[in-house]
ROKEMAR-283167 format. One record per residue (C-alpha): residue number from 1; z, y, x; residue in one letter. Coordinates in Angstrom, 1 decimal, padded with zeros to 4 digits, always signed. Each point is the difference from the previous one (the first is absolute). Example, Ala and Ser with C-alpha at 12.3 -4.5 7.8 and 13.67 -1.06 7.14 Angstrom:
  nr      z      y      x rest
   1 +007.8 -004.5 +012.3    A
   2 -000.7 +003.4 +001.4    S
//
This chain:
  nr      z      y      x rest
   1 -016.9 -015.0 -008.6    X
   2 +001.3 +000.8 -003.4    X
   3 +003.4 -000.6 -001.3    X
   4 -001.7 -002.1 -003.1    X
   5 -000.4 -002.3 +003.2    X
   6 +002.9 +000.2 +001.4    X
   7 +002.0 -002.4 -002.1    X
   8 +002.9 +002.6 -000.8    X
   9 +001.8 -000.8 -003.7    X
  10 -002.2 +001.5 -003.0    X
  11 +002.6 +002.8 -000.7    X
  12 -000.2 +001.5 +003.7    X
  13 -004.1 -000.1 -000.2    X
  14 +000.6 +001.7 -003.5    X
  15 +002.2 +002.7 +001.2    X
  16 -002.5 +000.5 +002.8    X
  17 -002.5 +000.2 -002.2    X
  18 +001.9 +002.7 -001.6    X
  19 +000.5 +001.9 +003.1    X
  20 -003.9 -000.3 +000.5    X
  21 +000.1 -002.4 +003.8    X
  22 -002.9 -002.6 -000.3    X
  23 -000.3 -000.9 +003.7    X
  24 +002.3 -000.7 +003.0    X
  25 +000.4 +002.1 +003.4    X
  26 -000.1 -002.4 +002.8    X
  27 +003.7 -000.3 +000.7    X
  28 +000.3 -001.0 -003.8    X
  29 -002.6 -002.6 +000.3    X
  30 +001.6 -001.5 +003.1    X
  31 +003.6 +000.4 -001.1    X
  32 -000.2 -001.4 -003.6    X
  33 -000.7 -003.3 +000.5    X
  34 +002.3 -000.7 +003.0    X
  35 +003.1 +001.7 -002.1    X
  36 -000.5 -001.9 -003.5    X
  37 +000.1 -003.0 +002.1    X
  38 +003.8 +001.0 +000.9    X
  39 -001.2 +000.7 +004.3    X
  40 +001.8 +002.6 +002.1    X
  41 -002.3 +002.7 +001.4    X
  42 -000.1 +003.1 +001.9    X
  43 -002.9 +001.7 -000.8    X
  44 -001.7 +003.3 +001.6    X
  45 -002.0 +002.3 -001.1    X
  46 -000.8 +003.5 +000.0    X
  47 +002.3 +003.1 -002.7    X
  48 -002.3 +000.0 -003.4    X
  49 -001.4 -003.2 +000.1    X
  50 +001.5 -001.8 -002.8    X
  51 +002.9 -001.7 +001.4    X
  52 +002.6 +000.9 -002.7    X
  53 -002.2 -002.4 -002.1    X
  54 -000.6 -002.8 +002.2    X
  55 +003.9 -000.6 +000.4    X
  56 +001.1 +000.8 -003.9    X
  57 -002.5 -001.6 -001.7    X
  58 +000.2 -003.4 +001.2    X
  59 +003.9 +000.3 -000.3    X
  60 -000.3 +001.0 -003.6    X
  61 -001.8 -003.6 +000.1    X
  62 +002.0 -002.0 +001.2    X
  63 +003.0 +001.3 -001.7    X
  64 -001.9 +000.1 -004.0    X
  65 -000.7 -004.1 +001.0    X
  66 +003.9 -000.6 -000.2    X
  67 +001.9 +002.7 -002.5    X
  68 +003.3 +001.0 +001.1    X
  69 +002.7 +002.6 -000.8    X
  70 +000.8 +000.3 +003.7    X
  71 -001.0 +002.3 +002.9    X
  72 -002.4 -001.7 +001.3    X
  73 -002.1 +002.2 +002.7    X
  74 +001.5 +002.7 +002.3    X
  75 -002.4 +002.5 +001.5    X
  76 +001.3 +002.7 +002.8    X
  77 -001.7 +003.2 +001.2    X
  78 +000.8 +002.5 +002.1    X
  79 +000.0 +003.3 -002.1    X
  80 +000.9 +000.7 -003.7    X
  81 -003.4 +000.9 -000.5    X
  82 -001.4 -003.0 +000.2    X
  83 +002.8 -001.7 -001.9    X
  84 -001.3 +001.9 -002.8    X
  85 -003.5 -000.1 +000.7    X
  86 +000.1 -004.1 -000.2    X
  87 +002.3 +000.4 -002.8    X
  88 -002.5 +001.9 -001.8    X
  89 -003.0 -002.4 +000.6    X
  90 +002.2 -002.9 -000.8    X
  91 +000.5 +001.2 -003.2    X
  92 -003.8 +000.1 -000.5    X
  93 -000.4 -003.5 +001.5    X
  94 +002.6 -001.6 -002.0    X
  95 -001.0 +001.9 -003.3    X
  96 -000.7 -003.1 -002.0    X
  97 +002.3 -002.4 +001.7    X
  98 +003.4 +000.6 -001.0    X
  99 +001.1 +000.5 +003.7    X
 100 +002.3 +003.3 +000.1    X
 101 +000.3 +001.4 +004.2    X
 102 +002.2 +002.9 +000.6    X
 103 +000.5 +002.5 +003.4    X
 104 +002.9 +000.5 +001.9    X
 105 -000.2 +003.0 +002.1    X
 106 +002.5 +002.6 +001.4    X
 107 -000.1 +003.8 -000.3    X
 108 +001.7 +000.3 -003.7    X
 109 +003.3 +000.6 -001.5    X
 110 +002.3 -001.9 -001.7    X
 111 -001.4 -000.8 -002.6    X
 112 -003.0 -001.5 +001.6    X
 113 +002.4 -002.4 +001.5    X
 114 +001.4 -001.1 -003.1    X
 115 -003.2 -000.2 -001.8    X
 116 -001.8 -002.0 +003.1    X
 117 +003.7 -002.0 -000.4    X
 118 -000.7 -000.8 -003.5    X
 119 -003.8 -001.3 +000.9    X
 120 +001.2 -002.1 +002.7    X
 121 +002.7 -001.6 -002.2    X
 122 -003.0 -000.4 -002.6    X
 123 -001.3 -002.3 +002.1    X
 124 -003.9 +001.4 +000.5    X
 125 -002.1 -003.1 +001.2    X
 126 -001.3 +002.5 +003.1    X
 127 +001.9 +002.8 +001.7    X
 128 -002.1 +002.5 +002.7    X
 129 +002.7 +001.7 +001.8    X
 130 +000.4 +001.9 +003.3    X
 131 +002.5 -001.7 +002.3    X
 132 +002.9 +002.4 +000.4    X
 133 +000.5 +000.4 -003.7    X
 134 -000.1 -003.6 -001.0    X
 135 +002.2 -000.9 +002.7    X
 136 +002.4 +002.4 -001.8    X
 137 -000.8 -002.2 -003.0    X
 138 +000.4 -003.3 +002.1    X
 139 +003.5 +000.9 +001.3    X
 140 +002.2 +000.6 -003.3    X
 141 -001.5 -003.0 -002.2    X
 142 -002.6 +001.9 -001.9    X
 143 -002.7 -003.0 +000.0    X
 144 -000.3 -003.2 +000.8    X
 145 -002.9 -001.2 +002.5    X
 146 +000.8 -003.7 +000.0    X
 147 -003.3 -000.5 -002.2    X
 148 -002.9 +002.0 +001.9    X
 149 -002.6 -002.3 +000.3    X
 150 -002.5 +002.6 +001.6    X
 151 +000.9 +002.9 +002.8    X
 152 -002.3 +002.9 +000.6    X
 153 -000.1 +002.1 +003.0    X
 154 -002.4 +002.7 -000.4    X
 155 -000.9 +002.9 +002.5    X
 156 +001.7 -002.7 +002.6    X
 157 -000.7 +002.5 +002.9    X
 158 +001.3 +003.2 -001.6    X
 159 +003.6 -001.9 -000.8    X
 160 +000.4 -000.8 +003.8    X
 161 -001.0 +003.5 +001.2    X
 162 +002.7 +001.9 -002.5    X
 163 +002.4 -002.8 +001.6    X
 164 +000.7 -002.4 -003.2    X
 165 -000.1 -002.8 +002.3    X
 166 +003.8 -001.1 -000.6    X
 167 -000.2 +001.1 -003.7    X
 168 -003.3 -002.6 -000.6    X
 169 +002.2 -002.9 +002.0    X
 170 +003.4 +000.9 -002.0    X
 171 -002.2 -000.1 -003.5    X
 172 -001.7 -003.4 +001.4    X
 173 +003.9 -001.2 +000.0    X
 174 +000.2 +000.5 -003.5    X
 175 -003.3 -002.3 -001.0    X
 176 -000.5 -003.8 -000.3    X
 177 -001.3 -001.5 +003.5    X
 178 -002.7 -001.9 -002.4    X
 179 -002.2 +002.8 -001.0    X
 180 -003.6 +001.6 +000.2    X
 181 +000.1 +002.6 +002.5    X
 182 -003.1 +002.6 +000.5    X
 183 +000.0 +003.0 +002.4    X
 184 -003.0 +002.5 -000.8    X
 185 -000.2 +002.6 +002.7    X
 186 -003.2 +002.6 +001.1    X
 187 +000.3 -000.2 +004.0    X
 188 +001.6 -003.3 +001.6    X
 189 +001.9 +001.1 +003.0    X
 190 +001.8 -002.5 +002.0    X
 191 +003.2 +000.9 -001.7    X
 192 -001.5 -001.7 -003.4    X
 193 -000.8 -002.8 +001.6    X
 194 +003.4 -000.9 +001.1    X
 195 +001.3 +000.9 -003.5    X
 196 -002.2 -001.9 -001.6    X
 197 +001.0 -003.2 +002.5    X
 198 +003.4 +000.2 -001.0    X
 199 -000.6 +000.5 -004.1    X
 200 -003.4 -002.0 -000.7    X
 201 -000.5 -003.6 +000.2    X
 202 -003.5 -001.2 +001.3    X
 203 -001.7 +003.2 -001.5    X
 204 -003.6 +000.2 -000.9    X
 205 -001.4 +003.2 +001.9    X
 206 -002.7 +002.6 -001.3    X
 207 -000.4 +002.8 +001.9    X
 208 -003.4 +002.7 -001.4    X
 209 -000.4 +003.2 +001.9    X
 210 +002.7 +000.0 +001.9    X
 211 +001.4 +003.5 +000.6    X
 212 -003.5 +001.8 -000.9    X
 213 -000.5 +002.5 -002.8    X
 214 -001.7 -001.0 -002.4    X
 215 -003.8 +000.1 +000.4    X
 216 -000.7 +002.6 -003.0    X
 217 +001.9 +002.6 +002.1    X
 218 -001.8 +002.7 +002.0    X
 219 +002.1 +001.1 +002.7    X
 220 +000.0 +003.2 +002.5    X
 221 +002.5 +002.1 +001.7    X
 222 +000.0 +003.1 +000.8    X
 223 +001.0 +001.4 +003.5    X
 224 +002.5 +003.5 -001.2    X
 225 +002.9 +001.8 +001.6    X
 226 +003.2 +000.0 -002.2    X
 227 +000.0 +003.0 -000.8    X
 228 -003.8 -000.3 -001.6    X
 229 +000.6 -003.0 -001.8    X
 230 +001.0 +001.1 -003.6    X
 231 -002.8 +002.7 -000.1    X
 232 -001.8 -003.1 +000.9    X
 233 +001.2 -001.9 -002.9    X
 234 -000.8 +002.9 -002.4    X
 235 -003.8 -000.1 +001.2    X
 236 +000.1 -003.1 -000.5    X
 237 +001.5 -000.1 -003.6    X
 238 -002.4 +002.9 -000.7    X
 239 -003.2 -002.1 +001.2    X
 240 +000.8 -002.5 -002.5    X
 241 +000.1 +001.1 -003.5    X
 242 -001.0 -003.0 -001.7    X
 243 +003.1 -002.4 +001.8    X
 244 +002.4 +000.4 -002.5    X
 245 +002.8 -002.0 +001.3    X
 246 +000.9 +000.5 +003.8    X
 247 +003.1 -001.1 +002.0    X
 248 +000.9 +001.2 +003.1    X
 249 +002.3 -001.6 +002.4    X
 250 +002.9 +001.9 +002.5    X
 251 +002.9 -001.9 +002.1    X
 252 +002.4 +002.4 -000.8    X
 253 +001.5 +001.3 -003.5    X
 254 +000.5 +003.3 +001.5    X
 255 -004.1 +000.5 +000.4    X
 256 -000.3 -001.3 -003.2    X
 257 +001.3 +003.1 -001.9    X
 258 -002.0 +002.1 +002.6    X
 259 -002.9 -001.3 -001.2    X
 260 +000.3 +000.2 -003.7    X
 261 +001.6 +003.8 +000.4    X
 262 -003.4 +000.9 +002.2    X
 263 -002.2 -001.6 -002.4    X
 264 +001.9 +001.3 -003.4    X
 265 -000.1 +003.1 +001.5    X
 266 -004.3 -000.2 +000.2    X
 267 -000.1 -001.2 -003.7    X
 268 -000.3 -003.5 +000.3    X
 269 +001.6 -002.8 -002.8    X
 270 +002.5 -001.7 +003.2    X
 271 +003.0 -002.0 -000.7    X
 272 +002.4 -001.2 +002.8    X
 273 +001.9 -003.7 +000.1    X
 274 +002.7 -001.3 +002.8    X
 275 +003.2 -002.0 -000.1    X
 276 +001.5 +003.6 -001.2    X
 277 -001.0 -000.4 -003.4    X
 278 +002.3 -002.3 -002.3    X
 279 -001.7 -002.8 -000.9    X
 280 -001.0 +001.0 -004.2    X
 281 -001.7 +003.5 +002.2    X
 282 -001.7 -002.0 +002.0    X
 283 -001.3 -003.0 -002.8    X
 284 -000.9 +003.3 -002.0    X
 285 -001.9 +001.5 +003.2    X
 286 -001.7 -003.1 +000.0    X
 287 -000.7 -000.5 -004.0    X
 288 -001.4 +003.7 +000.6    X
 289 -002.7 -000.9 +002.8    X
 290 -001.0 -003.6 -001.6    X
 291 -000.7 +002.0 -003.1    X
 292 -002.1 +002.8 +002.1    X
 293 +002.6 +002.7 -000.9    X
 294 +000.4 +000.7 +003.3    X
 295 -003.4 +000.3 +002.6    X
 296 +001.7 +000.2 +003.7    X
 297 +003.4 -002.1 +000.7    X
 298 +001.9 +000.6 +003.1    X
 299 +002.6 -002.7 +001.1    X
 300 +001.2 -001.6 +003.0    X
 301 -000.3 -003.9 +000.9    X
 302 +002.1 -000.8 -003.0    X
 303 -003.1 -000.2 -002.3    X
 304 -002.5 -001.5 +002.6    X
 305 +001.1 -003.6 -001.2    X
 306 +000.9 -000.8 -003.9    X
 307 -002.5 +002.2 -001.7    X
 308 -002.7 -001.2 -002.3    X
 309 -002.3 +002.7 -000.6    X
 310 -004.0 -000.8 -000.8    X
 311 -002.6 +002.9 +001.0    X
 312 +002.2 +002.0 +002.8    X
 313 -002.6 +001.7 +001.2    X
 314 +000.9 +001.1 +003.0    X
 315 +003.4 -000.3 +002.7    X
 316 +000.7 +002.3 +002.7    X
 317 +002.2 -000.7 +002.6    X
 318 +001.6 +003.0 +001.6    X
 319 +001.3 -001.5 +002.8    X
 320 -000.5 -003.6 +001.5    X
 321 +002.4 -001.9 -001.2    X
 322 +002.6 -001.5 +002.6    X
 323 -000.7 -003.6 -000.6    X
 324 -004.1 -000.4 +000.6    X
 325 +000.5 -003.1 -002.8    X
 326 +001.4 +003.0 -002.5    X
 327 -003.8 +001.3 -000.1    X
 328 -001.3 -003.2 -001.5    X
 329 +002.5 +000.5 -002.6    X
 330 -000.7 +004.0 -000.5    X
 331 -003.7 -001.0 -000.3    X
 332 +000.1 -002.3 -001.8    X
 333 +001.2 +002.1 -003.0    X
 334 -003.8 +001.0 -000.7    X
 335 -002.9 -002.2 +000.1    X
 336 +002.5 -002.9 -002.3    X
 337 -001.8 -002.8 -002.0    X
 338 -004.0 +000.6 +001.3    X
 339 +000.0 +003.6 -000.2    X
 340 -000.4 +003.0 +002.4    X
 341 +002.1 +002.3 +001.3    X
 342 +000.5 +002.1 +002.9    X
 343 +002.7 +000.6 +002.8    X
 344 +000.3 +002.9 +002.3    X
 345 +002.7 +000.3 +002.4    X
 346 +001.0 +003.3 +002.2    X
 347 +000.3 -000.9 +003.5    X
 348 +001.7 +002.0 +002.7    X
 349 +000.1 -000.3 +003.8    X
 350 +003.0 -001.3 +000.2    X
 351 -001.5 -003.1 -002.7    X
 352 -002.7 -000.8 +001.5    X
 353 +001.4 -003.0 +002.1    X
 354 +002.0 -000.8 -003.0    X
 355 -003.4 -000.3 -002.5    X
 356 -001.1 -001.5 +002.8    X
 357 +001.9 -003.5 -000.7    X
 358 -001.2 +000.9 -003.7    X
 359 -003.5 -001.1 +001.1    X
 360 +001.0 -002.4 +002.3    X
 361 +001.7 -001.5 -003.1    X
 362 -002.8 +000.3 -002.7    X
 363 -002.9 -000.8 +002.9    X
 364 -001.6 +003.0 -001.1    X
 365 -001.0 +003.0 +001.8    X
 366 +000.6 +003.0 -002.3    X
 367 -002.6 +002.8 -000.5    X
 368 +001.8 +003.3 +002.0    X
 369 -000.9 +003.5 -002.3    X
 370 +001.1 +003.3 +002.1    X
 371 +001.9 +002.7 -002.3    X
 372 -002.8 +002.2 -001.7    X
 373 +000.3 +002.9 +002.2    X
 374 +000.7 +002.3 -002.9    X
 375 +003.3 -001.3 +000.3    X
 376 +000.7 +000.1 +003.6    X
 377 -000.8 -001.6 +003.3    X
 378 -000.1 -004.1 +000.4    X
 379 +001.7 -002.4 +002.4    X
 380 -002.2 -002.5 +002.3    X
 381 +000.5 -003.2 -000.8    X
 382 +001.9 -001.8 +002.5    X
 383 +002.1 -002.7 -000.6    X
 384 +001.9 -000.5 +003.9    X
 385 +000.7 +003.8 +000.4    X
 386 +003.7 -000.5 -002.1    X
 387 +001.9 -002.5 -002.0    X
 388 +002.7 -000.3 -001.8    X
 389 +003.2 -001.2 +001.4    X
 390 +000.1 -002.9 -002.9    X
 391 -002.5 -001.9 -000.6    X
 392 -001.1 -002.4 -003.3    X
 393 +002.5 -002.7 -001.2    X
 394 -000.3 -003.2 +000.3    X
 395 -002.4 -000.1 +003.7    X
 396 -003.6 +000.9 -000.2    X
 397 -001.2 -002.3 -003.0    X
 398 -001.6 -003.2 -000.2    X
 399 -003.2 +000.4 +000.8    X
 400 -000.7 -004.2 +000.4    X
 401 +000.9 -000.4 -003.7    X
 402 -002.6 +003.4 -001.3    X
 403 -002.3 -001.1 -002.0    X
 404 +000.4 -003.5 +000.1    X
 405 +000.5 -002.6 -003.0    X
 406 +001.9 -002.5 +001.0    X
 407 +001.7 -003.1 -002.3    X
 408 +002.7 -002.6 +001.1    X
 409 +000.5 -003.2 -002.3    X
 410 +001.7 -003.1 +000.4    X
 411 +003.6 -001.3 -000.1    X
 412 +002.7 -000.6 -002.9    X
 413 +002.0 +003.2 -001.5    X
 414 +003.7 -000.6 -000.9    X
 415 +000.9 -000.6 -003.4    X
//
């Protein structure tokens, strides 16, 4: 569908216009409608497939149809890069509207708190914030929530994992009871599903793809030893000249600057990012790689989620991430918006039973490449031999729900 058809105000369509979107992804064309009409939803959906868009621009609606000085719409994520990434397309959404958001993050000094203190008191119609740091806010008077007509939960799942589940209940505290409420999330554990119970009233339900890559992304692993794994990587790297942006994925910061010493060290353009970095190194890190200034980023979990990046070519994961829903997220930082990309991810013995539940997640069996034997000898793949003694978060996925596209209507909201 395009957003000419959509019905959204002529100043969003002509700020779109600008930005050069024409059609909708299908969580946009599902969401629209059922959020301009004023509905609760919880809507799923795979990382990179539009859903910044099908939550603000329907809010941008609804708030241009009655023009107020207040704060009007709350939206809460779990990680400061996404504040700023939804910051940064609200300010291309709302370019012609008159609408002013701002983000609320942690990880400055003081003077970012006095400056975000300043913007709250200014009374910005939309605020995206993560929840430690506006409950900071909340707590000595800063701003005033008795207006939000509209609350946003986005990356649901990732806010209940880093344990914000009393923060998102004290913030509810602070909000109207008659609101819009809409929880956007890219896996629906059972965990959502209670949250959304106890926040949402009657909620309409789209769920695309749930908890698969998306379907642009070619996906293998390769069966290595630790110790082979970065001379892996640098094959890799080599055997790919023409991908000129490349992330690669670790659990720990500490193999993070292992990497990017070994791969300095053989010449190539490398730039490490983890919660180490202050946050103006890392937004410059990042400014650095959007701008192609940097070909190979290495960074922990903390940039799987709240990064908009077009044409990542390719992501490899150096180690299966501990949570099997983490890989949809890792993943899904190539292949974004219809395009292609590639993910690789270094498998040990001791990960096999753990990628394992990867592919039991996705419903996809994975093609298994040996390590080239110029690099050294190859483990059998055999996912019973060991596990790890933890296992993925939140049970072993919802594997009724994958796939399916399932509405729910009917009922009176609260007003």
């Amino acid at each position: 569908m395009k957003f000419s058809e959509t019905g959204l105000d002529d100043k969003i369509l002509e700020s779109l216009s600008y930005m050069g979107f024409e059609e909708t992804t299908p969580i946009q064309t599902e969401a629209l409608p059922v959020i301009m009409k004023g509905r609760d939803l919880i809507g799923c959906a795979q990382t990179g497939t539009g859903k910044t868009a099908a939550f603000m621009l329907p809010t941008l609606h609804r708030l241009m149809q009655e023009p107020s000085d207040h704060c009007r719409a709350l939206v809460v994520v779990p990680t400061r890069e996404l504040a700023l990434q939804i910051d940064q397309q609200l300010e291309g959404f709302s370019y012609f509207t008159g609408i002013h958001s701002i983000a609320i993050y942690g990880g400055g000094d003081g003077q970012d708190w006095e400056q975000q203190k300043k913007a709250l008191s200014g009374g910005a119609s939309i605020i995206v914030a993560t929840p430690g740091k506006l409950i900071s806010h909340l707590n000595v008077g800063h701003v005033k929530f008795d207006k939000i007509e509209t609350l946003i939960l986005d990356e649901a799942d990732r806010m209940l994992d880093m344990g914000f589940i009393d923060d998102i209940r004290k913030i509810i505290s602070f909000l109207p009871k008659s609101r819009q409420s809409l929880m956007f999330s890219a896996t629906m554990p059972k965990k959502i599903r209670e949250l959304a119970k106890e926040i949402l009233d009657d909620p309409y339900e789209i769920s695309l793809a749930l908890s698969k890559p998306a379907e642009g992304v070619l996906q293998a692993v390769y069966l290595v030893y630790d110790e082979n794994k970065i001379p892996l990587i640098r094959q890799l790297i080599a055997d790919k000249p023409n991908y000129k942006s490349i992330i690669i994925f670790t659990s720990t910061k500490s193999r993070v600057g292992d990497i990017v010493k070994d791969l300095r060290g053989h010449g190539y353009d490398v730039t490490g990012i983890s919660s180490d970095l202050d946050q103006k190194e890392r937004e410059e890190v990042m400014k650095k790689f959007r701008a192609k200034r940097i070909r190979v980023l290495v960074g922990t979990d903390v940039i799987s989620r709240g990064i908009d990046i077009k044409d990542i070519n390719l992501v490899i994961n150096f180690d299966v991430p501990s949570n099997a829903e983490d890989y949809v997220h890792r993943v899904g930082r190539t292949a974004r918006a219809d395009t292609s990309g590639v993910a690789l991810t270094l498998v040990n013995p001791r990960d096999m039973a753990q990628f394992q539940e990867v592919q039991e997640l996705i419903d996809t069996e994975i093609t298994k490449i040996p390590t080239p034997k110029e690099i050294g000898n190859s483990p059998e793949w055999n996912p019973k031999k060991e596990r790890r003694s933890f296992g993925r978060k939140g049970g072993r996925g919802n594997k009724g729900g994958r796939g399916n596209h399932r509405r729910r209507s009917g009922g009176k909201r609260r007003r």
